[in-house]
PyMOL Python script that loads the backbone (N, CA, C, O; Angstrom):
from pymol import cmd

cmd.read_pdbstr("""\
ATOM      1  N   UNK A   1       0.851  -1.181   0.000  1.00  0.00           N
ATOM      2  CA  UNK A   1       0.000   0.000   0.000  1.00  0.00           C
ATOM      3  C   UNK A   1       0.887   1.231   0.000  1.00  0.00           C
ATOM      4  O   UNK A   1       1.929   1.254   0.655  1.00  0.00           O
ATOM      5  N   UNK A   2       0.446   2.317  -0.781  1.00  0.00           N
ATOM      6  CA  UNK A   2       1.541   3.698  -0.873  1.00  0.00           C
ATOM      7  C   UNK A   2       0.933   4.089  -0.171  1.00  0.00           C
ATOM      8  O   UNK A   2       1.227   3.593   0.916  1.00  0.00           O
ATOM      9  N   UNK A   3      -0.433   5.280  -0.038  1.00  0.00           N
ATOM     10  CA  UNK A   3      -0.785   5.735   0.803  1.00  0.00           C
ATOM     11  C   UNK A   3      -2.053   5.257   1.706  1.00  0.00           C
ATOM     12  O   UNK A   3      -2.804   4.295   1.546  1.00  0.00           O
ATOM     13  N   UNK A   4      -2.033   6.023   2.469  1.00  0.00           N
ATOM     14  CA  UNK A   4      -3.189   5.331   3.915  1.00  0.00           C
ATOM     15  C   UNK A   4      -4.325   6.637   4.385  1.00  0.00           C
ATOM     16  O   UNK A   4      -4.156   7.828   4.643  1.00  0.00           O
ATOM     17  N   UNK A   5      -5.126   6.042   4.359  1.00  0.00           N
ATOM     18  CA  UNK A   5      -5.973   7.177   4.962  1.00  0.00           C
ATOM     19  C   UNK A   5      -5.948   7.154   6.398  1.00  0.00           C
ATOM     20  O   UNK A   5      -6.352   6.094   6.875  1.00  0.00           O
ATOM     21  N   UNK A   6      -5.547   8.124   7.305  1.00  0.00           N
ATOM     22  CA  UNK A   6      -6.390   8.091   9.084  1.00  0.00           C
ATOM     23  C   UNK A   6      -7.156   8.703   9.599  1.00  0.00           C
ATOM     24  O   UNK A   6      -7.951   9.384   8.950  1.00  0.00           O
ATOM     25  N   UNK A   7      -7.164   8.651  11.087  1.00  0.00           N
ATOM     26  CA  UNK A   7      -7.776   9.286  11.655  1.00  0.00           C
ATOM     27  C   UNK A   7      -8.410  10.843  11.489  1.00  0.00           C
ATOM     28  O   UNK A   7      -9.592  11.055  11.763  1.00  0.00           O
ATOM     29  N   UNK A   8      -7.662  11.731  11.092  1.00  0.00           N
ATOM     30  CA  UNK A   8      -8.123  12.599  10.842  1.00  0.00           C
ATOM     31  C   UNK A   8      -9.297  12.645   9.701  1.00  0.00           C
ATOM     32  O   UNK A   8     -10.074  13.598   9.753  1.00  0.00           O
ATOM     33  N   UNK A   9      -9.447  11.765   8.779  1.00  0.00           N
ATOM     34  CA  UNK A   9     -10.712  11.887   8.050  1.00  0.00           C
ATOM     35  C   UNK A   9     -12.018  11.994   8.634  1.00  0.00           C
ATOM     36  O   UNK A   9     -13.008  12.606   8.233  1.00  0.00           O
ATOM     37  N   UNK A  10     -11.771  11.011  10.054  1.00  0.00           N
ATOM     38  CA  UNK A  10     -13.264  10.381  10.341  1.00  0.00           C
ATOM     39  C   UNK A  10     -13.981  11.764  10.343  1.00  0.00           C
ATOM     40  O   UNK A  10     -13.470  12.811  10.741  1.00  0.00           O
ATOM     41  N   UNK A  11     -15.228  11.619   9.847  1.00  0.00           N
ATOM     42  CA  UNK A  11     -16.637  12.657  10.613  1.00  0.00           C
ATOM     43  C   UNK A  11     -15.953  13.687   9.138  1.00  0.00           C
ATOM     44  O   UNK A  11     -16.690  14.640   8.884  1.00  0.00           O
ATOM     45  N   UNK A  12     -15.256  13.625   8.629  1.00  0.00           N
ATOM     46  CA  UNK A  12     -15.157  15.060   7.583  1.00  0.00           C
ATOM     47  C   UNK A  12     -15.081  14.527   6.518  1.00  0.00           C
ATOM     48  O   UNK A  12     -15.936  15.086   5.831  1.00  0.00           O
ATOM     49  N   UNK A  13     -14.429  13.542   5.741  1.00  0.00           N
ATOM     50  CA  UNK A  13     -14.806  13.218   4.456  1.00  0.00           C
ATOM     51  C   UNK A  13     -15.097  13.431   3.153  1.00  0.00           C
ATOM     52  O   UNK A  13     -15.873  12.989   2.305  1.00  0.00           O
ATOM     53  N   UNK A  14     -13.728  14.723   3.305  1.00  0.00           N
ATOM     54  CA  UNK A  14     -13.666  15.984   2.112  1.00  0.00           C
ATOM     55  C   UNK A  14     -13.295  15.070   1.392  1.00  0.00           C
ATOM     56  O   UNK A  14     -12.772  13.995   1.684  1.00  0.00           O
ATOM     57  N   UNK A  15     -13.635  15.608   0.207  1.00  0.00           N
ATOM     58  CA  UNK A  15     -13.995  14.507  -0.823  1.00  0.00           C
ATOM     59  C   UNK A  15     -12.896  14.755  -2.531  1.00  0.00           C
ATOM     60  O   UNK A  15     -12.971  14.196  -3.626  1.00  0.00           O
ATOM     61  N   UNK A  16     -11.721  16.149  -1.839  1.00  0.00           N
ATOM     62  CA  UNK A  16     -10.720  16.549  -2.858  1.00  0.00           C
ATOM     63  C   UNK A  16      -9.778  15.507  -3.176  1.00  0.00           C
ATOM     64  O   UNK A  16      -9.152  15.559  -4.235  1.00  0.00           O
ATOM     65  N   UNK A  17      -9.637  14.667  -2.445  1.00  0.00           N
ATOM     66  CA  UNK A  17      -9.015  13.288  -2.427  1.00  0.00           C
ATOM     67  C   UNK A  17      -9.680  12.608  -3.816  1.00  0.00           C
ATOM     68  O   UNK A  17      -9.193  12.552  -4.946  1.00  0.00           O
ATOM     69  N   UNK A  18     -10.375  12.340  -3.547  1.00  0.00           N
ATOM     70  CA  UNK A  18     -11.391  11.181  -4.539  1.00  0.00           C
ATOM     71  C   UNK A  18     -10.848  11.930  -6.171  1.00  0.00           C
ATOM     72  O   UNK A  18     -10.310  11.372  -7.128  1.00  0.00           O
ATOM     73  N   UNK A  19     -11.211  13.246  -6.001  1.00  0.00           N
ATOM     74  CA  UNK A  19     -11.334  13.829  -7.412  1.00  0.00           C
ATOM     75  C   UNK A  19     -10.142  14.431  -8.412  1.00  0.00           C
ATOM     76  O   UNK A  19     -10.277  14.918  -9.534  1.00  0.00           O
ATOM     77  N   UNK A  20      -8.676  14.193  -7.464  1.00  0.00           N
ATOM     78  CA  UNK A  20      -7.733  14.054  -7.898  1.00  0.00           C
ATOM     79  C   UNK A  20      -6.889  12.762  -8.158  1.00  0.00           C
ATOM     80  O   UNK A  20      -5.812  12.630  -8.739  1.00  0.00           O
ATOM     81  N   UNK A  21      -7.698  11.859  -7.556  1.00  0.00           N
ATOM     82  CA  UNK A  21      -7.123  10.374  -7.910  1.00  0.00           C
ATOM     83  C   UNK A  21      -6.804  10.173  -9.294  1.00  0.00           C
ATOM     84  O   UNK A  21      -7.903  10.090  -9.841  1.00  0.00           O
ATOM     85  N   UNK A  22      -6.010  10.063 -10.067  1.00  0.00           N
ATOM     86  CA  UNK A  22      -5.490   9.840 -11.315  1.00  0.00           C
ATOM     87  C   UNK A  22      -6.525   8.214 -11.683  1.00  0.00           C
ATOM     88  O   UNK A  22      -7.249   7.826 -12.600  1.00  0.00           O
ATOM     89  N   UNK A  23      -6.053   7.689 -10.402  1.00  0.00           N
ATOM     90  CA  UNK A  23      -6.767   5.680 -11.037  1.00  0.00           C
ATOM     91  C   UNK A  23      -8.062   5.400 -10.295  1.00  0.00           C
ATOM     92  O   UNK A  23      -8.676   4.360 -10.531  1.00  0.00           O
ATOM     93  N   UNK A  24      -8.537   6.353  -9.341  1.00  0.00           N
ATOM     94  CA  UNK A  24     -10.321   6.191  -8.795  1.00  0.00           C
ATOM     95  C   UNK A  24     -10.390   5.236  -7.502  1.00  0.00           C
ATOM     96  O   UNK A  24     -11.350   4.628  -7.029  1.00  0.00           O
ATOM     97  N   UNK A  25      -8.866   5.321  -7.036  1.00  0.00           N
ATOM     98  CA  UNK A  25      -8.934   4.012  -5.993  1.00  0.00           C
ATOM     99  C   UNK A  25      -9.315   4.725  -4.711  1.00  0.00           C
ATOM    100  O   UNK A  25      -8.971   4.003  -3.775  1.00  0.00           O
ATOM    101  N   UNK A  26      -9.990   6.049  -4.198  1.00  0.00           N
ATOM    102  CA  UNK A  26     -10.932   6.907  -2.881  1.00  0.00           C
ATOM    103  C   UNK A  26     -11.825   6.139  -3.012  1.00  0.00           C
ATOM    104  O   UNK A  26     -12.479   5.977  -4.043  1.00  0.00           O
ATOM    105  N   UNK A  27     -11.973   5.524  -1.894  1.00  0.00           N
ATOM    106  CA  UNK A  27     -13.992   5.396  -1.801  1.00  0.00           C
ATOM    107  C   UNK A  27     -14.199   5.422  -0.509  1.00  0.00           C
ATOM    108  O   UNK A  27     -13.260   5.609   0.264  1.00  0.00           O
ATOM    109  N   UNK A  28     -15.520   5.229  -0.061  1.00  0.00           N
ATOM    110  CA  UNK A  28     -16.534   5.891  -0.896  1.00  0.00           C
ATOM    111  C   UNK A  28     -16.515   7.189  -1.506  1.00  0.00           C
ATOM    112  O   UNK A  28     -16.033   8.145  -0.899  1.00  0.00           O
ATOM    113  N   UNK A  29     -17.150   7.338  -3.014  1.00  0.00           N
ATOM    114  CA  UNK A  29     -17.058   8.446  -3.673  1.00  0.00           C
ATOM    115  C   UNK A  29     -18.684   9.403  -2.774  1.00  0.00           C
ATOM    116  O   UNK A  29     -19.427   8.894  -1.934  1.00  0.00           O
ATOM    117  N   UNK A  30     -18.738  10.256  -3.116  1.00  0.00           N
ATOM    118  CA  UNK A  30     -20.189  10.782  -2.765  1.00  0.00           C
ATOM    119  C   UNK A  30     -21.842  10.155  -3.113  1.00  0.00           C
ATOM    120  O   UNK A  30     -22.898  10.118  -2.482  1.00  0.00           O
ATOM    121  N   UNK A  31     -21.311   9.633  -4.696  1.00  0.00           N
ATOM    122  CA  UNK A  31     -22.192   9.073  -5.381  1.00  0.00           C
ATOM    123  C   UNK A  31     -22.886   7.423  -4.792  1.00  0.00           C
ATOM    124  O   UNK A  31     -24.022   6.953  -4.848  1.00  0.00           O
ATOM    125  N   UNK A  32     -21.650   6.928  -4.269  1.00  0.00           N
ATOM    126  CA  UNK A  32     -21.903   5.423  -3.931  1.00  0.00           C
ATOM    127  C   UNK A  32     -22.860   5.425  -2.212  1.00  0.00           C
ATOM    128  O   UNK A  32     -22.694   6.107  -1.200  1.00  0.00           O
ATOM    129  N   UNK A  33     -23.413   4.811  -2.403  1.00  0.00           N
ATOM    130  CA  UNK A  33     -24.628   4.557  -1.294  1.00  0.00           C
ATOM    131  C   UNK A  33     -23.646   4.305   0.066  1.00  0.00           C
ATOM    132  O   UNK A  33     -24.175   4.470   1.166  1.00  0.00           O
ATOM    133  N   UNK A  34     -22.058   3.861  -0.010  1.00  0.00           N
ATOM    134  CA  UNK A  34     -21.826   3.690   1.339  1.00  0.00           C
ATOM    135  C   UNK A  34     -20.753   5.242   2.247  1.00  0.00           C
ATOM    136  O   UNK A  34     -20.301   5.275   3.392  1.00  0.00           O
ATOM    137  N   UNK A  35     -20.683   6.242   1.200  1.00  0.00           N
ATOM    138  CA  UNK A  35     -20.526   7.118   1.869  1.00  0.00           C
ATOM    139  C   UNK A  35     -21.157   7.498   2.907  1.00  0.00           C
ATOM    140  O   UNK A  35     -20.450   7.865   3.846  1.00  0.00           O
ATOM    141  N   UNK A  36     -22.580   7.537   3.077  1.00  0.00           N
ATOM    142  CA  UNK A  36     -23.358   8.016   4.145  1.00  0.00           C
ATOM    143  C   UNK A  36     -23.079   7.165   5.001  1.00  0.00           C
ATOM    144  O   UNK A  36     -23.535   7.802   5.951  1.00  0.00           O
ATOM    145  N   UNK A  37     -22.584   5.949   5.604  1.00  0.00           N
ATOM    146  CA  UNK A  37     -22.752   4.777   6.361  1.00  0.00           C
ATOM    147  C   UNK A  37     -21.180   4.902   6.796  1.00  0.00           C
ATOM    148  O   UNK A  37     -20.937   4.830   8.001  1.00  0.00           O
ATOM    149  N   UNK A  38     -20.195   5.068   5.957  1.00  0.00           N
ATOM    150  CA  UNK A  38     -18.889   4.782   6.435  1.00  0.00           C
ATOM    151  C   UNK A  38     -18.424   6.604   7.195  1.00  0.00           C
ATOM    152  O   UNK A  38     -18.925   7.716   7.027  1.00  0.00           O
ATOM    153  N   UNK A  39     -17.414   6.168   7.916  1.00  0.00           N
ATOM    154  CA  UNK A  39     -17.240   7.315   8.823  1.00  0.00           C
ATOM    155  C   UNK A  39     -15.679   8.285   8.280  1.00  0.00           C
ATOM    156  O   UNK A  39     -15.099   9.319   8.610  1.00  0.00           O
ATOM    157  N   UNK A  40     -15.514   7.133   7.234  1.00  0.00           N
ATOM    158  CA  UNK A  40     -13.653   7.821   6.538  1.00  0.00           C
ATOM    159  C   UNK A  40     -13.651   7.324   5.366  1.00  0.00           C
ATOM    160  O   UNK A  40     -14.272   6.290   5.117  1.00  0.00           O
ATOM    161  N   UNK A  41     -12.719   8.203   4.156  1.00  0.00           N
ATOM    162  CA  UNK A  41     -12.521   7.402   3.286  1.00  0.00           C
ATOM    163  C   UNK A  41     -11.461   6.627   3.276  1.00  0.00           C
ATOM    164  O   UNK A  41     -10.704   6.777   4.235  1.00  0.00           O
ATOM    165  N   UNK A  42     -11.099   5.639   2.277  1.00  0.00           N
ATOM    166  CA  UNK A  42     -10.104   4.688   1.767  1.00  0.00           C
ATOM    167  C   UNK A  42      -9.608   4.498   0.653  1.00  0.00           C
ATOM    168  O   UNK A  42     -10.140   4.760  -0.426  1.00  0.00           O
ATOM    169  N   UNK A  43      -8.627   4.060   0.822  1.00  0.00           N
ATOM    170  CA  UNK A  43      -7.494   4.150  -0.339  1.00  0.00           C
ATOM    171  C   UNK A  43      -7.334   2.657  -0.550  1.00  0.00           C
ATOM    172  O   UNK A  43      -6.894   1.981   0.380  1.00  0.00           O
ATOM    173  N   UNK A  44      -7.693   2.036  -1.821  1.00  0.00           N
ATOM    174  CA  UNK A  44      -7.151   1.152  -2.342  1.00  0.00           C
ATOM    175  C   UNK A  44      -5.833   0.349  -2.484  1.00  0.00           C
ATOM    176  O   UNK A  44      -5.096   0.382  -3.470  1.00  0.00           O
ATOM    177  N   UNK A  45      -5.609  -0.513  -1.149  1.00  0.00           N
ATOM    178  CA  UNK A  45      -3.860  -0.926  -1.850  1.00  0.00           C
ATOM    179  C   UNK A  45      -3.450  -1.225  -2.765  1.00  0.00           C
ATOM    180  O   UNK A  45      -2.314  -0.857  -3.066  1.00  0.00           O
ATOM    181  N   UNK A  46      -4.388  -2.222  -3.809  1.00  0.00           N
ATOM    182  CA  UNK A  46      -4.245  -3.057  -4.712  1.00  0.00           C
ATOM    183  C   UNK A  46      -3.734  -2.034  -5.932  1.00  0.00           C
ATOM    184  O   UNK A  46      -2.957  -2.266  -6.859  1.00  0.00           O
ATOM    185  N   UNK A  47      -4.586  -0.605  -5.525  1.00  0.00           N
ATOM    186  CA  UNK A  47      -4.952   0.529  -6.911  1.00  0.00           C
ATOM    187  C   UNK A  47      -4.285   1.542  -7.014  1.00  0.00           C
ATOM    188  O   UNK A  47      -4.044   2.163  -8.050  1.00  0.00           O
ATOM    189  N   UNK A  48      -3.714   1.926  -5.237  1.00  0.00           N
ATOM    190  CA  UNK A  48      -2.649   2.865  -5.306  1.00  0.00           C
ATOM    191  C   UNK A  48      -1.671   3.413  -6.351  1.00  0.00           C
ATOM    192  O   UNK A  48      -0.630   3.480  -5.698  1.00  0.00           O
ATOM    193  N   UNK A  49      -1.475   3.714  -7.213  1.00  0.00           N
ATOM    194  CA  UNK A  49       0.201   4.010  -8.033  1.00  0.00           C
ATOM    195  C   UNK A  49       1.098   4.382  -7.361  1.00  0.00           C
ATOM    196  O   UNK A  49       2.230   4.265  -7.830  1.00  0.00           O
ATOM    197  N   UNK A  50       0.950   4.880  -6.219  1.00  0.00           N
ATOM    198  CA  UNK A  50       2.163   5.889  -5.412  1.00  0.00           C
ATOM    199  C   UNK A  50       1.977   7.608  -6.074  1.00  0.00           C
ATOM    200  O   UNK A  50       3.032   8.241  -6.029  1.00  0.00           O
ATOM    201  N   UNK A  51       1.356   8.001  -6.374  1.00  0.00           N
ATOM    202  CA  UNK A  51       1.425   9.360  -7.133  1.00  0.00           C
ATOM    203  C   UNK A  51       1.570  10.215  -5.882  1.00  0.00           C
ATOM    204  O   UNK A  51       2.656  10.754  -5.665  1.00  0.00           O
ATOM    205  N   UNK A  52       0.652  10.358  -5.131  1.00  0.00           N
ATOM    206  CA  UNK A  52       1.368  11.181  -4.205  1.00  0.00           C
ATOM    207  C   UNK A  52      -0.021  12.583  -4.584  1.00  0.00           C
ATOM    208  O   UNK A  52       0.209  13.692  -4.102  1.00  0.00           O
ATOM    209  N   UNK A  53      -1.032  12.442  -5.223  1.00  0.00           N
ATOM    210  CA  UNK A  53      -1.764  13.477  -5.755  1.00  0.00           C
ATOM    211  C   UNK A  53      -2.679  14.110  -5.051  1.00  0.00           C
ATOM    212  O   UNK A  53      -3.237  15.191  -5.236  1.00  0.00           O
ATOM    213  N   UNK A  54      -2.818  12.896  -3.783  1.00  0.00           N
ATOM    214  CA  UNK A  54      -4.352  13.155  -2.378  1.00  0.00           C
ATOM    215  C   UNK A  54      -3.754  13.818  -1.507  1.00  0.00           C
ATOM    216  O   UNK A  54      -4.455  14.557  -0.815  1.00  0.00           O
ATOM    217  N   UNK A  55      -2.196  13.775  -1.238  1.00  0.00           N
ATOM    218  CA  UNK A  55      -2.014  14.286  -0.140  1.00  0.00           C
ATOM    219  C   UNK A  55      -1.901  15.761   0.111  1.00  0.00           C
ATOM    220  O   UNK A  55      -2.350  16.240   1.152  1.00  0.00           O
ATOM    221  N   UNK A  56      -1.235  16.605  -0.934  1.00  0.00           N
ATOM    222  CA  UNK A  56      -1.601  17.955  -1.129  1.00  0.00           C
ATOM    223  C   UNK A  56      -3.321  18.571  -0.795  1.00  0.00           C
ATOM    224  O   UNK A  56      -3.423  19.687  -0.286  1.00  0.00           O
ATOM    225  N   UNK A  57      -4.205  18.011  -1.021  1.00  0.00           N
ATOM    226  CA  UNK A  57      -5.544  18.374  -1.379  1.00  0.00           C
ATOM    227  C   UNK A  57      -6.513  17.754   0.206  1.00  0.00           C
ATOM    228  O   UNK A  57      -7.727  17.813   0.406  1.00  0.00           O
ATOM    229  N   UNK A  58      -5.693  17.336   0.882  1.00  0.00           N
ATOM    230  CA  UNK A  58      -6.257  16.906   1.951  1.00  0.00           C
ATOM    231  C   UNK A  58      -6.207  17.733   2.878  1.00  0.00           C
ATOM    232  O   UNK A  58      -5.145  17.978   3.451  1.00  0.00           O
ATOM    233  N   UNK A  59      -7.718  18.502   3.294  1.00  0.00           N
ATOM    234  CA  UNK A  59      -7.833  19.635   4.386  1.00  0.00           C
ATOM    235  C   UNK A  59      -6.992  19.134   5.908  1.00  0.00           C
ATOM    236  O   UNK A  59      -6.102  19.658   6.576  1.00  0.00           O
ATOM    237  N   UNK A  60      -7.810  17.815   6.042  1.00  0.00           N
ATOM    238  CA  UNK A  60      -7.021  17.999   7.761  1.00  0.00           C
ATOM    239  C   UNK A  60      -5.795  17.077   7.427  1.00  0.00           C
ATOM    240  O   UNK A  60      -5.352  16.215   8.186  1.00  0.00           O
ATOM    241  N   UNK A  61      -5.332  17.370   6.229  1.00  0.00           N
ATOM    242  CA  UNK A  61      -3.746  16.034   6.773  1.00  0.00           C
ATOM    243  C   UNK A  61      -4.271  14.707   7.306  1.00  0.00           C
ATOM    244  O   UNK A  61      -4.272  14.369   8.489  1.00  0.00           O
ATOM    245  N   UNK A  62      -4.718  14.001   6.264  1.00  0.00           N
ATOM    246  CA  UNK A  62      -4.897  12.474   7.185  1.00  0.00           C
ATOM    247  C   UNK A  62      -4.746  11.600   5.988  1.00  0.00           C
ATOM    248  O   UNK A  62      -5.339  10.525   6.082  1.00  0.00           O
ATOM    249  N   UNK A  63      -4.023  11.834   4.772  1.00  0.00           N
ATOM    250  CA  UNK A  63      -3.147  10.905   4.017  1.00  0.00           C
ATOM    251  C   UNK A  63      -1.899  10.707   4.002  1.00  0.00           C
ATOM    252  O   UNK A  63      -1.483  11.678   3.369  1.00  0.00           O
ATOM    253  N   UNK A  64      -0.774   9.905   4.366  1.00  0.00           N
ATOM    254  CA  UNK A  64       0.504   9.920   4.638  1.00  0.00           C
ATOM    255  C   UNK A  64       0.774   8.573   3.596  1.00  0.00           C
ATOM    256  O   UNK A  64      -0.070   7.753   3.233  1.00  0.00           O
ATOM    257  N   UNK A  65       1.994   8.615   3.297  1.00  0.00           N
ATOM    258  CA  UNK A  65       2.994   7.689   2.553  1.00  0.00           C
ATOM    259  C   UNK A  65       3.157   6.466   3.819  1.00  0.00           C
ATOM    260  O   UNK A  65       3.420   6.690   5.001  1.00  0.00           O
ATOM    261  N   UNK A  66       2.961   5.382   3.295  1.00  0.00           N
ATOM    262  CA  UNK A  66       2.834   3.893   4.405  1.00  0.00           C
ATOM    263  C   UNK A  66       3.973   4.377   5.398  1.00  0.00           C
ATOM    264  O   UNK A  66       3.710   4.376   6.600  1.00  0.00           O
ATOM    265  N   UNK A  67       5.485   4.876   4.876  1.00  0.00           N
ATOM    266  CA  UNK A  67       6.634   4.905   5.481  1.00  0.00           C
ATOM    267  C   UNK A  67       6.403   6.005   6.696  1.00  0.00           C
ATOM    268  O   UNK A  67       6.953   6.055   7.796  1.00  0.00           O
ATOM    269  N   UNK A  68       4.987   7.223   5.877  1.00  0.00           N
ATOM    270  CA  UNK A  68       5.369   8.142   6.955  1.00  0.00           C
ATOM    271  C   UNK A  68       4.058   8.768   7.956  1.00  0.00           C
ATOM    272  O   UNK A  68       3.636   9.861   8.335  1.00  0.00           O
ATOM    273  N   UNK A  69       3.670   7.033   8.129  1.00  0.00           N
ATOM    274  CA  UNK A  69       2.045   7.059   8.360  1.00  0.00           C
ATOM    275  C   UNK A  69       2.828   7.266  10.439  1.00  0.00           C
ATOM    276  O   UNK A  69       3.667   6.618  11.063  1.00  0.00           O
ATOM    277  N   UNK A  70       2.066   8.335  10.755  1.00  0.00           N
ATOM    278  CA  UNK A  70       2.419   8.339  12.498  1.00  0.00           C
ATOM    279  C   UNK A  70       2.278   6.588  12.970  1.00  0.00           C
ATOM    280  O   UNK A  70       1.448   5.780  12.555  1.00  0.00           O
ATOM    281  N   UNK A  71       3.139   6.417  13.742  1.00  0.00           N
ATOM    282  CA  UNK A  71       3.022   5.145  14.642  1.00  0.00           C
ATOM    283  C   UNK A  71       1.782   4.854  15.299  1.00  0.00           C
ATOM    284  O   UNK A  71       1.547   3.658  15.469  1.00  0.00           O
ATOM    285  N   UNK A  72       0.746   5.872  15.799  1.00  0.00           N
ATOM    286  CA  UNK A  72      -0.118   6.084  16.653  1.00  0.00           C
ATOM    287  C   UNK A  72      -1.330   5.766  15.691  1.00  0.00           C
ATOM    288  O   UNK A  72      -2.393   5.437  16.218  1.00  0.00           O
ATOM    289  N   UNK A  73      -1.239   5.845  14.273  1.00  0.00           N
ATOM    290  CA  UNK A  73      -2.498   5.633  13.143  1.00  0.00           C
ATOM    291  C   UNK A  73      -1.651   4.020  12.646  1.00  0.00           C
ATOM    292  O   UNK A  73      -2.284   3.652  11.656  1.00  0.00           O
ATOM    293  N   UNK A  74      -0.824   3.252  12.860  1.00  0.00           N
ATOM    294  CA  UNK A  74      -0.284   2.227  12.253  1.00  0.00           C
ATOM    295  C   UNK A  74      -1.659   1.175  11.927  1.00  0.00           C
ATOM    296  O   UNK A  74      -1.639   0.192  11.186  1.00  0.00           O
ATOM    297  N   UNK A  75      -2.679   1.632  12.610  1.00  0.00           N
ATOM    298  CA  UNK A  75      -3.993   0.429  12.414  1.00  0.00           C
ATOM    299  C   UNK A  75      -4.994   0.971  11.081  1.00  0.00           C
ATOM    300  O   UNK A  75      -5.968   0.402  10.590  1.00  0.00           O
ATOM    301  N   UNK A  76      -4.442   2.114  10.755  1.00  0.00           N
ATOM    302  CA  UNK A  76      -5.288   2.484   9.613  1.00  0.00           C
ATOM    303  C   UNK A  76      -4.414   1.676   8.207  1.00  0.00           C
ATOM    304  O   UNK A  76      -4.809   1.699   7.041  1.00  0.00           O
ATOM    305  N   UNK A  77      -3.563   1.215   8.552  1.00  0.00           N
ATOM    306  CA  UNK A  77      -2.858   0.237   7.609  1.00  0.00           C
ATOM    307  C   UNK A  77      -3.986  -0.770   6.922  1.00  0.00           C
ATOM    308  O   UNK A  77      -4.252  -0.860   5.724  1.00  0.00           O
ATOM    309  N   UNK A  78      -4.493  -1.401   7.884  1.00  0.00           N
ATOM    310  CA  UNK A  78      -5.159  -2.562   7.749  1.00  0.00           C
ATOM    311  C   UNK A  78      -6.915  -2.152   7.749  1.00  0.00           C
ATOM    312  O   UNK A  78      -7.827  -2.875   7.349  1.00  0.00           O
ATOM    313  N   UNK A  79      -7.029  -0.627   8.389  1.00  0.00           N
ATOM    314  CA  UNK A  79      -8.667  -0.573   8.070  1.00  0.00           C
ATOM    315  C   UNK A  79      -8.592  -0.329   6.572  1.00  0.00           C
ATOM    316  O   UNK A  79      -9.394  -0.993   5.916  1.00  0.00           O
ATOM    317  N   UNK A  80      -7.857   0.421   5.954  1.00  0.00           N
ATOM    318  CA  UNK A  80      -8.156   0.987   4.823  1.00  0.00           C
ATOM    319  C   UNK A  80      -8.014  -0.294   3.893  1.00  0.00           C
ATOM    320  O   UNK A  80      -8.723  -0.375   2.890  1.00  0.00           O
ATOM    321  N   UNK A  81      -7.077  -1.332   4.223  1.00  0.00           N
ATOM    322  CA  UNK A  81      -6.917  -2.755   3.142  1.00  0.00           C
ATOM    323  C   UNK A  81      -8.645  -3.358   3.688  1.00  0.00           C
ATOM    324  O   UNK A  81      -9.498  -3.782   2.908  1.00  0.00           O
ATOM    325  N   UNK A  82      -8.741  -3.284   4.616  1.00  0.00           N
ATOM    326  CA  UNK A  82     -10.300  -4.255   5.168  1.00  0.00           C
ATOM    327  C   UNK A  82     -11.395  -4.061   4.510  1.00  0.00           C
ATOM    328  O   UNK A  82     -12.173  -4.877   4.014  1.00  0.00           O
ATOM    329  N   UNK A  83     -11.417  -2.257   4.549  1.00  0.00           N
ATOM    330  CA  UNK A  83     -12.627  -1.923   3.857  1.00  0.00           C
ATOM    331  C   UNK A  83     -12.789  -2.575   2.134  1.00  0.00           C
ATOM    332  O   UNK A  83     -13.860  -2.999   1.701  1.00  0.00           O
ATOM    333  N   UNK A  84     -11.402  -2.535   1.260  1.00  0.00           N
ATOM    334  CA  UNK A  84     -11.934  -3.136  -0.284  1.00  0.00           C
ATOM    335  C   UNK A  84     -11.813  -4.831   0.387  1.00  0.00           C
ATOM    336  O   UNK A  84     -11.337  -5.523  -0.512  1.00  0.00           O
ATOM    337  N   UNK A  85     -12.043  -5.556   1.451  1.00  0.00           N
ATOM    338  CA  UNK A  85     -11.697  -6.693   1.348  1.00  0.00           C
ATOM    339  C   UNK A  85     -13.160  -7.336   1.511  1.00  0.00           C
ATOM    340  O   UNK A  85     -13.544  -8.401   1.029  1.00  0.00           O
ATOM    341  N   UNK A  86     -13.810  -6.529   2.223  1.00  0.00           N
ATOM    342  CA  UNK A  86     -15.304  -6.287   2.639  1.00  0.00           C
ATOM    343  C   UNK A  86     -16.524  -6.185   1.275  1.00  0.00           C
ATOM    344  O   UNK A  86     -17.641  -6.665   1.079  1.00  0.00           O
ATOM    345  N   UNK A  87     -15.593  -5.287   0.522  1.00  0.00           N
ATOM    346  CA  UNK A  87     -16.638  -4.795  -0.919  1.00  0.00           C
ATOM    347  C   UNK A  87     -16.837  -5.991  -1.605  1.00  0.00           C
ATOM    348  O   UNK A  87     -17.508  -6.006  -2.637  1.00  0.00           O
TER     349      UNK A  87
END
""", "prot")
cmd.dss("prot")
cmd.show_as("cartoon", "prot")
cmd.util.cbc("prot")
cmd.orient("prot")
């Protein structure tokens, strides 16, 4: 996985992420029925490229590079792989 979504998304779920994705791997998008239900978005490991394009555009800072994800979010590693494992 390149990048990770955390904590800081939950409850805000700005959605500048999604719409700079070069390959569409944000979800939930606005459009999909489980935005309203989920509390953060996610980043695709499988879909990632590494571009590096969400993290600029992210209001509260809560996309980091796997390497430079805080120690204290290390579990958003595995929510953000859970959630496409779930779909």
């Amino acid at each position: 996985m390149a990048y990770v979504i955390a904590e800081p998304c939950i409850g805000t779920k700005d959605s500048a992420c999604v719409d700079v994705c070069p390959v569409d791997c944000i979800h939930p998008r606005k459009d999909e029925p489980a935005f309203e239900t989920e509390t953060q978005l996610y980043i695709n490991p499988d879909e990632c490229i590494d571009c590096g394009a969400c993290v600029p555009v992210c209001p509260v800072t809560a996309i980091f590079a796997l390497e430079d994800l805080p120690q204290k979010w290390t579990e958003y590693t595995k929510i953000n792989a859970d959630y496409y494992k779930k779909a």
